[in-house]
N, CA, C and O atoms as a Tinker XYZ file with bonds, in Angstrom:
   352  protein
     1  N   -124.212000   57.259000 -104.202000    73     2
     2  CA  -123.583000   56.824000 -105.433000    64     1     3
     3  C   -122.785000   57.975000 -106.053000    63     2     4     5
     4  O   -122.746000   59.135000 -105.643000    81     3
     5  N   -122.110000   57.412000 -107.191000    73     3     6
     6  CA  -121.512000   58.799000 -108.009000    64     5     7
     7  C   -122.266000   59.040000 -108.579000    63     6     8     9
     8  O   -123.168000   58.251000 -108.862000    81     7
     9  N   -122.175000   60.610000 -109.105000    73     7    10
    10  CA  -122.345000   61.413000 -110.206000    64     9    11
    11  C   -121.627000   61.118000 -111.686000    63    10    12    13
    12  O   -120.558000   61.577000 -112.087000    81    11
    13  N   -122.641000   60.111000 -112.447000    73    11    14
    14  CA  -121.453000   59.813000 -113.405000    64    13    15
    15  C   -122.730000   60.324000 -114.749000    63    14    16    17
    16  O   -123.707000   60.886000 -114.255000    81    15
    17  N   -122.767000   60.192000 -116.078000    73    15    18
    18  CA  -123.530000   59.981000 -116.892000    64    17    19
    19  C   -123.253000   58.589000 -117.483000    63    18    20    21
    20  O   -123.593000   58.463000 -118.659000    81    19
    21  N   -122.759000   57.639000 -116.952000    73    19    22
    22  CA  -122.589000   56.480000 -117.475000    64    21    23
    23  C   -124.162000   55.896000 -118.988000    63    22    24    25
    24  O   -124.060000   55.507000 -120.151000    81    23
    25  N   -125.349000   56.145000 -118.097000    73    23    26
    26  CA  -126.364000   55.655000 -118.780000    64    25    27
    27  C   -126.643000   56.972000 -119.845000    63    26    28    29
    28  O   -127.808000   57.245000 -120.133000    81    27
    29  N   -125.742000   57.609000 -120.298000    73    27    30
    30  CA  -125.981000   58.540000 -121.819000    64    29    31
    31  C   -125.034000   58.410000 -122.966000    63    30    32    33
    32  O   -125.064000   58.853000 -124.114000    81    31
    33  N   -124.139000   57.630000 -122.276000    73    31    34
    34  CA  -123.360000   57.306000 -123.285000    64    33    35
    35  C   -123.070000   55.797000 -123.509000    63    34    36    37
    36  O   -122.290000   55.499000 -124.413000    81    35
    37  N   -123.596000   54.896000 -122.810000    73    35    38
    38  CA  -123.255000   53.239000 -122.845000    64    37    39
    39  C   -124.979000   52.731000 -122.753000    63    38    40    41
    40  O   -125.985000   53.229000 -122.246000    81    39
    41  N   -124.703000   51.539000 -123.494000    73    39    42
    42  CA  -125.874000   50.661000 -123.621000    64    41    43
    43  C   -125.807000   49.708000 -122.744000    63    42    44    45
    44  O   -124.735000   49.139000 -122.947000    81    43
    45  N   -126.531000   49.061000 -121.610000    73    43    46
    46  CA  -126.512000   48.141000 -120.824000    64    45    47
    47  C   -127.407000   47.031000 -121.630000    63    46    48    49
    48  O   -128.153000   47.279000 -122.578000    81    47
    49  N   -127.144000   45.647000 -120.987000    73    47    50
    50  CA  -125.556000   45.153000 -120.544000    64    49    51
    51  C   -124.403000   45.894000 -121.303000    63    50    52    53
    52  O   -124.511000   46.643000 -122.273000    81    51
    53  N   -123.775000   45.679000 -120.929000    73    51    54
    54  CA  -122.339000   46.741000 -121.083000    64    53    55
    55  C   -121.359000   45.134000 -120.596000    63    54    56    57
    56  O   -121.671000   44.435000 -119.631000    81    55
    57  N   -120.479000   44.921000 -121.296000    73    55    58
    58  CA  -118.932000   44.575000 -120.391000    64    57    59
    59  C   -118.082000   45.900000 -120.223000    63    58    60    61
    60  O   -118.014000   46.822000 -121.036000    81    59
    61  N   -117.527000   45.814000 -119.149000    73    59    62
    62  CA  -116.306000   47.086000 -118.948000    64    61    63
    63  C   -115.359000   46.580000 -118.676000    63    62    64    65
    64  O   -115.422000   45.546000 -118.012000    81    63
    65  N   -114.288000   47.031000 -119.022000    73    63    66
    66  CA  -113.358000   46.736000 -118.325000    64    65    67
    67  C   -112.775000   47.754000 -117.537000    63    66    68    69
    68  O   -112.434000   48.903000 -117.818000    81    67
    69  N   -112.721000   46.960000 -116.272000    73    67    70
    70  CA  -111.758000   47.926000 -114.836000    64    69    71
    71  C   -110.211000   47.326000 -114.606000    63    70    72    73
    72  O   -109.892000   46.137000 -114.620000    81    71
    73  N   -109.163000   48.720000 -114.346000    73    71    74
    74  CA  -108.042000   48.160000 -114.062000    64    73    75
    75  C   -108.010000   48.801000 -112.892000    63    74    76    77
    76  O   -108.335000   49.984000 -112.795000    81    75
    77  N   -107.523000   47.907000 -111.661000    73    75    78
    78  CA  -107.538000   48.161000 -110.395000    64    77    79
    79  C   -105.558000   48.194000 -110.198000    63    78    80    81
    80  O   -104.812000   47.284000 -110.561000    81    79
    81  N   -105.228000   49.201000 -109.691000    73    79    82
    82  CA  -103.947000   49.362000 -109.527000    64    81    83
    83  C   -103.457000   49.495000 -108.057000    63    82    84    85
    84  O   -103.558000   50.614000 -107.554000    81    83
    85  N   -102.930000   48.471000 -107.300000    73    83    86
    86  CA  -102.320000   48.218000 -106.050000    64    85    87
    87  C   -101.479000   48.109000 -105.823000    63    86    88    89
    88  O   -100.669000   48.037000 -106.747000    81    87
    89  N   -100.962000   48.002000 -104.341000    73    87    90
    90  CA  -100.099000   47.427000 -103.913000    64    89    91
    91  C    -99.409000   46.246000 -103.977000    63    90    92    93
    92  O    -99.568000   45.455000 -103.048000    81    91
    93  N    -98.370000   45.843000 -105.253000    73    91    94
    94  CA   -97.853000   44.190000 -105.327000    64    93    95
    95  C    -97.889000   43.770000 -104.130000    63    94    96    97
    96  O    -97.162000   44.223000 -103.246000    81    95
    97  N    -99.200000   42.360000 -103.875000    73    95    98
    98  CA   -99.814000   41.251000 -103.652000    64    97    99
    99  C    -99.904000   39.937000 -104.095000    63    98   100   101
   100  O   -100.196000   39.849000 -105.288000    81    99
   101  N    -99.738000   38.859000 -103.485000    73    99   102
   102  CA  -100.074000   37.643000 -104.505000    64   101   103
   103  C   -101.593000   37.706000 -104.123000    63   102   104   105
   104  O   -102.207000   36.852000 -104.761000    81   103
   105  N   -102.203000   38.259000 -103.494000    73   103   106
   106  CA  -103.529000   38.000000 -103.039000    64   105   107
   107  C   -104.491000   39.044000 -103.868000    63   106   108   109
   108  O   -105.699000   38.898000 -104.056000    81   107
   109  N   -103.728000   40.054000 -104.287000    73   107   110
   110  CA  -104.924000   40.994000 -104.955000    64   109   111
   111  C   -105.536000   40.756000 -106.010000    63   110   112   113
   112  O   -106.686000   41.172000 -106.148000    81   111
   113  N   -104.882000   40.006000 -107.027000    73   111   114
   114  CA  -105.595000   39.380000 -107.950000    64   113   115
   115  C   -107.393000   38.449000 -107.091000    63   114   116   117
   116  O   -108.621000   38.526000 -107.088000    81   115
   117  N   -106.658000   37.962000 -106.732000    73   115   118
   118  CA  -107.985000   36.918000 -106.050000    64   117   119
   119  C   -109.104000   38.207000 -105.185000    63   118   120   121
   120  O   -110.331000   38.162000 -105.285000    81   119
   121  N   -108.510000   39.054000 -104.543000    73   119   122
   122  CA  -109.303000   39.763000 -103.849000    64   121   123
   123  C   -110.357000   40.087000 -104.753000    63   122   124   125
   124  O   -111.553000   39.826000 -104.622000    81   123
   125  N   -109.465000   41.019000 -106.205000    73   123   126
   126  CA  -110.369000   41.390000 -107.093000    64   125   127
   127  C   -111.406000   40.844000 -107.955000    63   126   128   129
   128  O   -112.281000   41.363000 -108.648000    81   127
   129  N   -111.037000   39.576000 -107.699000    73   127   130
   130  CA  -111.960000   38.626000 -108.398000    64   129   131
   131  C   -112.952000   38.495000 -107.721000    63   130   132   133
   132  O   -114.000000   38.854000 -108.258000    81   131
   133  N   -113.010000   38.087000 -106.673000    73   131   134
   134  CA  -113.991000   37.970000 -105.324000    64   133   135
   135  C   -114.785000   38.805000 -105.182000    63   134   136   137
   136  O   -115.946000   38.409000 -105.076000    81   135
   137  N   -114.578000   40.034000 -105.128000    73   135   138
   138  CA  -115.449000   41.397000 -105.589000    64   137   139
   139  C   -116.168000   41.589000 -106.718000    63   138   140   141
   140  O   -117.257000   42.162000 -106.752000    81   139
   141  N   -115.429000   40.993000 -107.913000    73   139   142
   142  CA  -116.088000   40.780000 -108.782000    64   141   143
   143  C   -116.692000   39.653000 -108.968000    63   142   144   145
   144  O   -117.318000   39.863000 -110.007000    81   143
   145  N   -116.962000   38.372000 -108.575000    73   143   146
   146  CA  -118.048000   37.361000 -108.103000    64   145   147
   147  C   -119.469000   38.032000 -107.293000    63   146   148   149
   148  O   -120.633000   37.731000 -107.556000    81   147
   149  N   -119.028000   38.967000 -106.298000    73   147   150
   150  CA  -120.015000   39.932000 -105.556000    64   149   151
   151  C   -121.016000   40.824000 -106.912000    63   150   152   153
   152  O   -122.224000   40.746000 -107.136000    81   151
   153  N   -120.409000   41.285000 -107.317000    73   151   154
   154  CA  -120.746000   42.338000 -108.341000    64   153   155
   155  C   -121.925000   41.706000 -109.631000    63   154   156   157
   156  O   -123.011000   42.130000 -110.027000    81   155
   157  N   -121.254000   40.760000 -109.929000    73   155   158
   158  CA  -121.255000   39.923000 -110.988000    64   157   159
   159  C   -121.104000   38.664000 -110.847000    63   158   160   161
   160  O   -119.930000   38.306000 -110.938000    81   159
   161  N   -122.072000   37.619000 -110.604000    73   159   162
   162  CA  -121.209000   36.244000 -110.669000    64   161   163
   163  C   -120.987000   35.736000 -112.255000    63   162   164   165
   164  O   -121.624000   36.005000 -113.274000    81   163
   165  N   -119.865000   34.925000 -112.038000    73   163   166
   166  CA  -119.485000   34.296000 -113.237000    64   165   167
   167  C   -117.620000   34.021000 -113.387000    63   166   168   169
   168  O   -116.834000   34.209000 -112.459000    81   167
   169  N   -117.316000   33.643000 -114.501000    73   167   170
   170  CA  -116.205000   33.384000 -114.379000    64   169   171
   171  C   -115.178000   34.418000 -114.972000    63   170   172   173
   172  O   -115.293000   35.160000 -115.947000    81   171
   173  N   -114.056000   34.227000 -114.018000    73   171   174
   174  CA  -113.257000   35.628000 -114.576000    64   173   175
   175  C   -111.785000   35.598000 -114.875000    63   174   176   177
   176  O   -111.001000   35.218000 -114.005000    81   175
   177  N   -111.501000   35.858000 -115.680000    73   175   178
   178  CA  -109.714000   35.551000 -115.855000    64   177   179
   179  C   -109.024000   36.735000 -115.844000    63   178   180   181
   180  O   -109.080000   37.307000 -116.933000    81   179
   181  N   -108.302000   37.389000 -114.880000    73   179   182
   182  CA  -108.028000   39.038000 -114.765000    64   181   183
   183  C   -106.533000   38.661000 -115.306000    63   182   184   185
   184  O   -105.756000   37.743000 -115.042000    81   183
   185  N   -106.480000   39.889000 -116.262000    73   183   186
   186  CA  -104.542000   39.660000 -115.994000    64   185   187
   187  C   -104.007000   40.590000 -115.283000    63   186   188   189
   188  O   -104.741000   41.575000 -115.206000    81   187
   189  N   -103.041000   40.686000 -114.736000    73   187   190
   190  CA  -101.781000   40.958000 -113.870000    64   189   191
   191  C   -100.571000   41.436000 -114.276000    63   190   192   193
   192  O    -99.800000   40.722000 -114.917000    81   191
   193  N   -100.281000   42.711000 -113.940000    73   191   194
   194  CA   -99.141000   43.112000 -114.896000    64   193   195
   195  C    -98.463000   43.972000 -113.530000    63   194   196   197
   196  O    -99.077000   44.779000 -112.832000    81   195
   197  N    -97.086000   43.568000 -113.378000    73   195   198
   198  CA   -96.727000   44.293000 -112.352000    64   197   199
   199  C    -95.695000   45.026000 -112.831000    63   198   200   201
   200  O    -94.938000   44.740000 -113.759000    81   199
   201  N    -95.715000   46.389000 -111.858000    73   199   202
   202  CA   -94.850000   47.768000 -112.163000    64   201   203
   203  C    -93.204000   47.598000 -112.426000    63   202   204   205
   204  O    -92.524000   46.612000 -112.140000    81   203
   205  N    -92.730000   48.934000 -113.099000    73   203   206
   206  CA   -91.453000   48.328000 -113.444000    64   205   207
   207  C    -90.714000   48.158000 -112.452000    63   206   208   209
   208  O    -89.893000   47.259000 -112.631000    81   207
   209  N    -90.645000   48.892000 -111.005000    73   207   210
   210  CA   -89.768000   48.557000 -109.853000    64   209   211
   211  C    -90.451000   47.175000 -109.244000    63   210   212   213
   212  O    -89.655000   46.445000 -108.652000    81   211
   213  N    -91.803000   46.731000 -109.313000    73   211   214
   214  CA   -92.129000   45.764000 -108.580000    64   213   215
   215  C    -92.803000   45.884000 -107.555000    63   214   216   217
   216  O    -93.089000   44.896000 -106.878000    81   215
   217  N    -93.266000   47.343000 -107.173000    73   215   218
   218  CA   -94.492000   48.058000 -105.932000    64   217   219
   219  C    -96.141000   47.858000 -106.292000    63   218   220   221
   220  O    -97.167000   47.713000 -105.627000    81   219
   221  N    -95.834000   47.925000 -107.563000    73   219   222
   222  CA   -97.405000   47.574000 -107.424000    64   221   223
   223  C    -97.629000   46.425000 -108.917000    63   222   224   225
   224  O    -96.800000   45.999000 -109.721000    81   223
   225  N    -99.245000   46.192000 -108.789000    73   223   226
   226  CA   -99.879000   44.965000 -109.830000    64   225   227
   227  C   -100.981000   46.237000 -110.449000    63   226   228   229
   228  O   -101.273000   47.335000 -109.977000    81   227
   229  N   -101.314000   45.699000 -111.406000    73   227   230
   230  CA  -102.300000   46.376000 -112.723000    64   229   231
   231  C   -103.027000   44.787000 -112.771000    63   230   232   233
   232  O   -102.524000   43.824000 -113.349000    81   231
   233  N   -104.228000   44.780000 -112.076000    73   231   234
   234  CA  -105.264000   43.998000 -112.334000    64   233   235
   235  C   -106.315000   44.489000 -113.405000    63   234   236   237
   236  O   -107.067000   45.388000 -113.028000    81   235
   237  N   -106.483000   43.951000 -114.866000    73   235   238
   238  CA  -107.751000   44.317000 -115.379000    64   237   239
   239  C   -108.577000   43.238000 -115.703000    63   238   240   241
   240  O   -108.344000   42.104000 -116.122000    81   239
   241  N   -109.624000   43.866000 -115.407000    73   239   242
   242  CA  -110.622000   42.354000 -115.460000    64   241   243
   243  C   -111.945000   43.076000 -116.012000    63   242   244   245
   244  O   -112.109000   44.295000 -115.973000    81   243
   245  N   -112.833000   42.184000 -116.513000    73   243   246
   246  CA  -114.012000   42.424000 -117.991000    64   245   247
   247  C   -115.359000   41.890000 -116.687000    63   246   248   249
   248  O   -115.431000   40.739000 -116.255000    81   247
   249  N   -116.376000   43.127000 -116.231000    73   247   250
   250  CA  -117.263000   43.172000 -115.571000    64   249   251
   251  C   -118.633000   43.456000 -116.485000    63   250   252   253
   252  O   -118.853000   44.463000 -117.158000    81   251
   253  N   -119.493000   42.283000 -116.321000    73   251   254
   254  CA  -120.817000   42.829000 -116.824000    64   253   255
   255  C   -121.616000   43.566000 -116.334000    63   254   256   257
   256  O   -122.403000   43.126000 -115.496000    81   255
   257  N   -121.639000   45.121000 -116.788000    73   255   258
   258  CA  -122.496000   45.740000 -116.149000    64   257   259
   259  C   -124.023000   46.057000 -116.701000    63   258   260   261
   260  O   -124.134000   46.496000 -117.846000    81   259
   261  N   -125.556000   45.769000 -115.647000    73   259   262
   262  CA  -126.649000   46.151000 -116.466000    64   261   263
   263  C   -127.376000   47.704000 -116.018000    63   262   264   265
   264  O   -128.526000   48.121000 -116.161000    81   263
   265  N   -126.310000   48.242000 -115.500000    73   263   266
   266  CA  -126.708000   50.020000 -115.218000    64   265   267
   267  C   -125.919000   50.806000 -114.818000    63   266   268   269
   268  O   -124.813000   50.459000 -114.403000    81   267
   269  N   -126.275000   51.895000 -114.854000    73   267   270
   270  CA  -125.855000   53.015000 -114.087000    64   269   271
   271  C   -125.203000   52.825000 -113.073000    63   270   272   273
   272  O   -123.984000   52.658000 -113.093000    81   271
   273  N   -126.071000   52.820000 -111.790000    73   271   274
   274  CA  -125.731000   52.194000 -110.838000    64   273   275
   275  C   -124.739000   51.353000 -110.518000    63   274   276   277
   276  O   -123.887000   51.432000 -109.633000    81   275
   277  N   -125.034000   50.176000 -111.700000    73   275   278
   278  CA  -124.489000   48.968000 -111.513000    64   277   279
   279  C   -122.842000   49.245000 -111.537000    63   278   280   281
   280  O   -122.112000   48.760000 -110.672000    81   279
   281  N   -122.424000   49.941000 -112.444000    73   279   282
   282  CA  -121.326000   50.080000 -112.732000    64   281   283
   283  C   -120.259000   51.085000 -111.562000    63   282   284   285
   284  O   -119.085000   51.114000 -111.191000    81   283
   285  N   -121.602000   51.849000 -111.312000    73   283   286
   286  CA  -120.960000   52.644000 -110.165000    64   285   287
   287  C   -120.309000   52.293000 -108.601000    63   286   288   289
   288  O   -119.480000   52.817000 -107.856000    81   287
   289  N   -121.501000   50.675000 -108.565000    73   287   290
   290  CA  -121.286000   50.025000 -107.312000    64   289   291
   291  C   -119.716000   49.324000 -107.382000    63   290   292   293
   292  O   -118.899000   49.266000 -106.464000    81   291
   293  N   -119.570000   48.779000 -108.881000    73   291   294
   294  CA  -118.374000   48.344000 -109.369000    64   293   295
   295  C   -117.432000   48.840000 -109.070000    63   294   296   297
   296  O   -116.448000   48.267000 -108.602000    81   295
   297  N   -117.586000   50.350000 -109.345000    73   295   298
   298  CA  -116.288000   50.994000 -109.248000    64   297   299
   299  C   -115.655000   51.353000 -107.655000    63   298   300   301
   300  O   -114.488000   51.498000 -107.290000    81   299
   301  N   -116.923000   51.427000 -106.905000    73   299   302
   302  CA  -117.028000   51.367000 -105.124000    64   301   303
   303  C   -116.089000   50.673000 -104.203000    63   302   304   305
   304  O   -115.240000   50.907000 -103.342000    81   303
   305  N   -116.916000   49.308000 -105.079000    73   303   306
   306  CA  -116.651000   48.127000 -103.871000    64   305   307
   307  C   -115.081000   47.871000 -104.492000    63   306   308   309
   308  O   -114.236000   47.641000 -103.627000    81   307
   309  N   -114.611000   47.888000 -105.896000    73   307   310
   310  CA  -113.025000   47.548000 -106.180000    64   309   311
   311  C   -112.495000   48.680000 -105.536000    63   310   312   313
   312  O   -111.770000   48.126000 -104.711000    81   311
   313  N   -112.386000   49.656000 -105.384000    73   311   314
   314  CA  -111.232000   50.871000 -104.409000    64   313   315
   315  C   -111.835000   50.527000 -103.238000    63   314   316   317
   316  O   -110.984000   50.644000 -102.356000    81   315
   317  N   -112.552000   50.274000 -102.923000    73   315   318
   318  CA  -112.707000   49.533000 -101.044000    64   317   319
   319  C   -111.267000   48.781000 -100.707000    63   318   320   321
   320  O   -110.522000   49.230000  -99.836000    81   319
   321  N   -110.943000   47.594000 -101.477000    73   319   322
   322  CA  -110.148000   46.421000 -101.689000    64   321   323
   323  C   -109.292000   46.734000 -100.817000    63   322   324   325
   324  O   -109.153000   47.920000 -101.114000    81   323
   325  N   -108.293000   46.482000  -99.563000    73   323   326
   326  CA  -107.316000   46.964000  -99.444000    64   325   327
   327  C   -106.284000   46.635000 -100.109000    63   326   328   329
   328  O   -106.065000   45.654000 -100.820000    81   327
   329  N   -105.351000   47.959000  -99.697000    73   327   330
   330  CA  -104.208000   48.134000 -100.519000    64   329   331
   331  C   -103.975000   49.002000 -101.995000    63   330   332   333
   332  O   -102.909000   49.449000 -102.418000    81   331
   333  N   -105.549000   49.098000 -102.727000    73   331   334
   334  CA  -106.268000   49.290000 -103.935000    64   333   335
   335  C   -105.212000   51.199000 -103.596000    63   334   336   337
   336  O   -104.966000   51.891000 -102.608000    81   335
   337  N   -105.002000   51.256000 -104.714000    73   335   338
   338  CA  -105.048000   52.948000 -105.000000    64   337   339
   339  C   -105.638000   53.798000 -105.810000    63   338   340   341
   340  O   -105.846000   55.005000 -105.686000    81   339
   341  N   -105.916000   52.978000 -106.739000    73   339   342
   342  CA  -106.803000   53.522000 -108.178000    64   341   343
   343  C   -107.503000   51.973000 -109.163000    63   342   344   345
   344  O   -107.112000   50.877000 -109.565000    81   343
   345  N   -108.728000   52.817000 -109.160000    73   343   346
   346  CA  -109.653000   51.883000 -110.147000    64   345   347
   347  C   -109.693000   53.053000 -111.302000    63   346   348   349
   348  O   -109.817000   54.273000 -111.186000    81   347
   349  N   -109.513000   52.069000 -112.667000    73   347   350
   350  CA  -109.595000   53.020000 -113.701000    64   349   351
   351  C   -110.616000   52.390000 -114.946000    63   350   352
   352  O   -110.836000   53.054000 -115.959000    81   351
């Protein structure tokens, strides 16, 4: 896992929000959701904001996290994603 102090400064449950920044996809939205069904089930409405040339998408989407851990696995499995360059 990472080295984070997540659990000294946040109260779990926690929502977070993660913005996952890729490669413009029509599919990455859904990828990221899917990961986040893994993570978290439940329902999710991410928005989508794509770059000013049109190379990449800004997915952010609202993850319930109940730990440390939890949040860390979050941050894992979304930069796995292909195409993914940064989770923020």
């Amino acid at each position: 896992m990472l080295n984070t102090t997540f659990d000294q400064v946040m109260e779990f449950p926690s929502a977070c929000l993660f913005k996952v920044i890729g490669e413009a996809d029509d599919t990455l939205a859904d990828r990221v959701v899917a990961v986040a069904q893994q993570i978290t089930p439940g329902d999710y409405a991410p928005t989508v904001k794509a770059s000013s040339k049109g190379h990449y998408n800004s997915i952010t989407i609202r993850i319930t996290v109940t730990s440390k851990e939890h949040i860390e696995k979050a941050y894992i499995d979304l930069a796995a994603i292909e195409g993914v360059k940064r989770v923020l």
